[in-house]
N, C-alpha and C positions, 0 to 999 in steps of 0.2 A: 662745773668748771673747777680744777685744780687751780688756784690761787692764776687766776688770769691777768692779776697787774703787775706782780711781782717784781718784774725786774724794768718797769714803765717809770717815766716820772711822774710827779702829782699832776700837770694838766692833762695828760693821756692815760692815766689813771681813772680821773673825773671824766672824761670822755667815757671809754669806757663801762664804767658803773653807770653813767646815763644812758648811754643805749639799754646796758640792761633791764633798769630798771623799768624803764618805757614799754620793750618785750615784756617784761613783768606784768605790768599796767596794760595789757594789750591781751591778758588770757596765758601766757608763759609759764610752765611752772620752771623756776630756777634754783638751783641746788649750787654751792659756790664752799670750795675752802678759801678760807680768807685769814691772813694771821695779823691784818691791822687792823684793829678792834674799833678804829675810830673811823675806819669804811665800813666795818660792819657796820657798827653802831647806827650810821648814817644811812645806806643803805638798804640794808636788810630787815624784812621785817619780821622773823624769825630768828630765834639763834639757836644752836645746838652748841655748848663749848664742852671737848674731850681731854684728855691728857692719858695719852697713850692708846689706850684699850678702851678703858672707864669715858662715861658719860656725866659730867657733871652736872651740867644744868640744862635746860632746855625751854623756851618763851622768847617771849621781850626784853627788849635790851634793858629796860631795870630788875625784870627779873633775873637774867643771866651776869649782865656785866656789871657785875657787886663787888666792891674792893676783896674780899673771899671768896671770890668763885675764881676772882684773876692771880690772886694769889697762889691758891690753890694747886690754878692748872701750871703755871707759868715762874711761882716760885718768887714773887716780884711785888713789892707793895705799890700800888700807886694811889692817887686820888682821882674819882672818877665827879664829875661835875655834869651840870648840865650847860649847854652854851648858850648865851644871852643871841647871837646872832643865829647859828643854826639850830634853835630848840632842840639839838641833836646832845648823848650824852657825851663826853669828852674826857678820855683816858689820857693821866697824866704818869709816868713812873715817879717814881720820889727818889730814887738813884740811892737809897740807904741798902746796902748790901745785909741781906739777909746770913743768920748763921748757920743756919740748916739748909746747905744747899745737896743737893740728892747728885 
């Protein structure tokens, strides 16, 4: 699936990721670009994150979505948290404009 919420809003968004995930949990294999880190994070249980060509990280969302691997691909500091309510991890930007933009 090429970024299948993209232009959904957040309840039809969550609709959506639940059917999948359910397929998932039903013997599915599912494959998904996704550029909001905090459905990935939540749903997925694998991550592959690129930038461009290159591959940079690849596992678990603590493995992959590390304030340096998002910097990295994306150019963007944020703080990444775990959430008290979804034990899921939780991607913040910090909005401080980097000087080395590519």
């Amino acid at each position: 699936m090429d970024e299948p919420t993209s232009h959904l809003d957040i309840a039809h968004q969550i609709e959506i990721f639940d059917f999948v995930k359910e397929a998932s949990r039903n013997g599915m294999l599912v494959i998904a670009v996704i550029h909001d880190l905090n459905l990935a994070a939540y749903y997925c249980d694998r991550l592959c994150m690129l930038k461009k060509e290159s591959l940079i990280a690849t596992g678990r969302h603590k493995e992959v979505l590390t304030p340096a691997n998002i910097q990295n691909a994306f150019n963007i500091q944020v703080d990444v948290s775990l959430s008290s309510t979804t034990k899921s991890l939780y991607i913040m930007p910090l909005f401080e404009p980097l000087t080395n933009i590519e």
